[in-house]
C-alpha positions as semicolon CSV with decimal commas, in nm:
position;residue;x (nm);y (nm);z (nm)
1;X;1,063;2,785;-1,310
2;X;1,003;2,924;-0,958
3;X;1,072;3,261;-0,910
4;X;1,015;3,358;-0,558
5;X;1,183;3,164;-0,267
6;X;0,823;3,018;-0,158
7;X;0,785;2,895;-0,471
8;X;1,130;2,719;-0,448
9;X;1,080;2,558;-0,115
10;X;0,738;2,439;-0,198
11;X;0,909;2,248;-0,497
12;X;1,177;2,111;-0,222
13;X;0,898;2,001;0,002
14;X;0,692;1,861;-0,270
15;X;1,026;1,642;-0,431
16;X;1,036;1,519;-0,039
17;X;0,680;1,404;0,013
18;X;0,700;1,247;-0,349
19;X;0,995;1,017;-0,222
20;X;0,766;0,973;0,062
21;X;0,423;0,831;-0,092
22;X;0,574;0,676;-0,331
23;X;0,750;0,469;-0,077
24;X;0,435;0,401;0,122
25;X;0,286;0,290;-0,253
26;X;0,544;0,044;-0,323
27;X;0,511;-0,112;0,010
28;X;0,142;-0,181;-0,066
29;X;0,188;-0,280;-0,374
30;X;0,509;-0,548;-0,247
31;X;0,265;-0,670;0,012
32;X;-0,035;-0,727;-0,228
33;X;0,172;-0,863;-0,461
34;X;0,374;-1,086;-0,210
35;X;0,035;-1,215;-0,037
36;X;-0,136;-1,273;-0,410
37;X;0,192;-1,502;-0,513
38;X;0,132;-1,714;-0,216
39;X;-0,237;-1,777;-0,264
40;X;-0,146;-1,854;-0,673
41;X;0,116;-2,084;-0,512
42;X;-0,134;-2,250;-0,283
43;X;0,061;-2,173;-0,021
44;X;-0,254;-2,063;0,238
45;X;-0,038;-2,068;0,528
46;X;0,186;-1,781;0,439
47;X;-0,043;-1,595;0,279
48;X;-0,259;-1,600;0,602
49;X;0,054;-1,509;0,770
50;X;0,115;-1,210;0,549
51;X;-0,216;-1,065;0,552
52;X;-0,117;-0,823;0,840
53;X;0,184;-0,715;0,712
54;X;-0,060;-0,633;0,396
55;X;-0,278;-0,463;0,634
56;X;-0,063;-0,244;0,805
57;X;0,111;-0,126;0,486
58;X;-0,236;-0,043;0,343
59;X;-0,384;0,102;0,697
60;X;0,024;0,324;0,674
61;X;-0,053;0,471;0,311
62;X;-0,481;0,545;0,491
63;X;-0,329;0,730;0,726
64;X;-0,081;0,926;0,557
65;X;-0,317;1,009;0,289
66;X;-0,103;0,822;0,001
67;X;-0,482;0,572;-0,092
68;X;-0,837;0,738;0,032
69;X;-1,021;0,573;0,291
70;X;-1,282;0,355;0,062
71;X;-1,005;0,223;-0,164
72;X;-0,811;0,126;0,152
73;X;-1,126;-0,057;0,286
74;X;-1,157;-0,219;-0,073
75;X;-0,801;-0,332;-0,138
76;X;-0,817;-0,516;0,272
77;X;-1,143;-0,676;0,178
78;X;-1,007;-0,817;-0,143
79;X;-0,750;-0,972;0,021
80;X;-0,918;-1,138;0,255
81;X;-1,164;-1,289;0,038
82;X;-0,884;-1,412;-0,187
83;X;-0,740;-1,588;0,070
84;X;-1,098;-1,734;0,192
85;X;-1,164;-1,806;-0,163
86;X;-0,832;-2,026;-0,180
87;X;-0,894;-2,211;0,136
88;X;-1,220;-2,333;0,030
């Protein structure tokens, strides 16, 4: 348990910025998931349409520091080729 008032508003902030990247992670994870149901659905169209939605929730959670830069970069080329993959 926190002793010293620091201590007690560094737990505050850190419940806060918990809320925060998790909420960046779900979005990423809603988007992947979202894009990946179209493509299993063979629905190209929409998933080419959602791709940067996926993008900018992955590029949101690179920024912010919630998913390092190289996992970021993986995750967007993934995508991509699964949705290249499908068209073909």
């Amino acid at each position: 348990m926190a002793i010293t008032s620091s201590a007690k508003k560094a737990i505050r902030s850190s419940a806060k910025k918990h809320v925060y990247n998790l909420r960046r992670k779900n979005a990423v994870y809603g988007a992947t998931k979202s894009l990946t149901q179209a493509v299993a659905a063979k629905d190209v169209q929409k998933a080419e349409s959602l791709l940067p939605a996926a993008y900018a929730a992955i590029d949101k959670a690179r920024k912010t520091g919630v998913i390092k830069a190289n996992t970021a970069s993986r995750k967007k080329s993934r995508l991509a080729g699964l949705i290249k993959r499908s068209r073909a």
